[in-house]
C-alpha positions as CSV (number, residue, x, y, z in Angstrom):
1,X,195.3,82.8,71.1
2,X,192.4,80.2,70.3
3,X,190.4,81.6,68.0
4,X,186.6,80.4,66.9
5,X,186.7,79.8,63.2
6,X,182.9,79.2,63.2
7,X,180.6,75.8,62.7
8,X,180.9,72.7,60.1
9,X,177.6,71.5,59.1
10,X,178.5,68.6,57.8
11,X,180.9,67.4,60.8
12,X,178.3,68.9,63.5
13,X,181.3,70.5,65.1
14,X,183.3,74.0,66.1
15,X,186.2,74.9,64.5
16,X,188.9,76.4,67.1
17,X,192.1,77.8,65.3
18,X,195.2,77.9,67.6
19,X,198.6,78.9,67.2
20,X,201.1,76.3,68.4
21,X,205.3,76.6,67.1
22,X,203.8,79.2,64.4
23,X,201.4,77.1,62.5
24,X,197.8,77.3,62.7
25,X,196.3,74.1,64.1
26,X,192.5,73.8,63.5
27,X,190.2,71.3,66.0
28,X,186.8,70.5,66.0
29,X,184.4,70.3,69.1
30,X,181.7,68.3,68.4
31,X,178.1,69.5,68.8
32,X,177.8,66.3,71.2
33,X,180.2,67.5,73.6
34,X,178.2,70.7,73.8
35,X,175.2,69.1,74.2
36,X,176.5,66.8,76.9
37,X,178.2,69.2,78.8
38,X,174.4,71.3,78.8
39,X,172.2,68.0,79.7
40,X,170.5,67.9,76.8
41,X,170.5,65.6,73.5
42,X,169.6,68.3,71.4
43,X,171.8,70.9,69.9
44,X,173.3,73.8,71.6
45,X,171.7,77.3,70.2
46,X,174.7,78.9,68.5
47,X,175.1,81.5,71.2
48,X,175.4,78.9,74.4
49,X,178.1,77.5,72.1
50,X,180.1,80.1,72.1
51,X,179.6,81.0,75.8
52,X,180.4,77.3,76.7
53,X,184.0,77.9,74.2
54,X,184.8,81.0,75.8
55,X,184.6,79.5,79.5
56,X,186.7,76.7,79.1
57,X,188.5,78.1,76.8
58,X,192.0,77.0,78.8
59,X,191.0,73.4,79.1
60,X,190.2,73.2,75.3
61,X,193.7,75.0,74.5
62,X,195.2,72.5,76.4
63,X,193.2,69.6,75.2
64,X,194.5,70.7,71.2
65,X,197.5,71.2,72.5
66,X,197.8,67.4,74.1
67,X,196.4,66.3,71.1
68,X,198.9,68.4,68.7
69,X,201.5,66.8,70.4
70,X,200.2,63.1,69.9
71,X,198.9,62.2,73.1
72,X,194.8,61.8,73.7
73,X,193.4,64.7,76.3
74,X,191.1,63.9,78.9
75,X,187.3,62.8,79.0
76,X,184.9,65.0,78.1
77,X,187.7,66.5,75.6
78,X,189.0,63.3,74.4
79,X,186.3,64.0,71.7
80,X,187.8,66.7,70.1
81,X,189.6,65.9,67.0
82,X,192.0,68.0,65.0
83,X,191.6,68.5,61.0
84,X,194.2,67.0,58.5
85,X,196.5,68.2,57.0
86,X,197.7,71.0,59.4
């Protein structure tokens, strides 16, 4: 189950916990994706976030998961990184 562990400041990203082989893997969708994927160069409000995470909520499960396992998802989700040291 992906879970939204809320917003970095200081990485301008969303945090999205996911379970994968029991151990929690934690990515980070960057505010740019967002805003690309809404047409706009300025920042998403907080709750169009969300909506936008919920929707695609299988592609970005699979993107972590593609990039948990070492390989690099596809554009637009090639963007999404996963935090060290999980």
């Amino acid at each position: 189950m992906m879970r939204v562990l809320g917003k970095t400041q200081a990485s301008d990203a969303y945090r999205i916990g996911l379970d994968i082989d029991g151990a929690e893997v934690v990515a980070r969708i960057p505010e740019a994706l967002l805003s690309a994927e809404h047409g706009t160069d300025e920042k998403v409000p907080h709750q169009a976030a969300y909506e936008w995470i919920e929707a695609r909520a299988h592609a970005l499960v699979h993107a972590i998961r593609t990039l948990h396992s070492g390989a690099r998802p596809r554009a637009p989700f090639d963007q999404i990184t996963l935090e060290p040291g999980r």
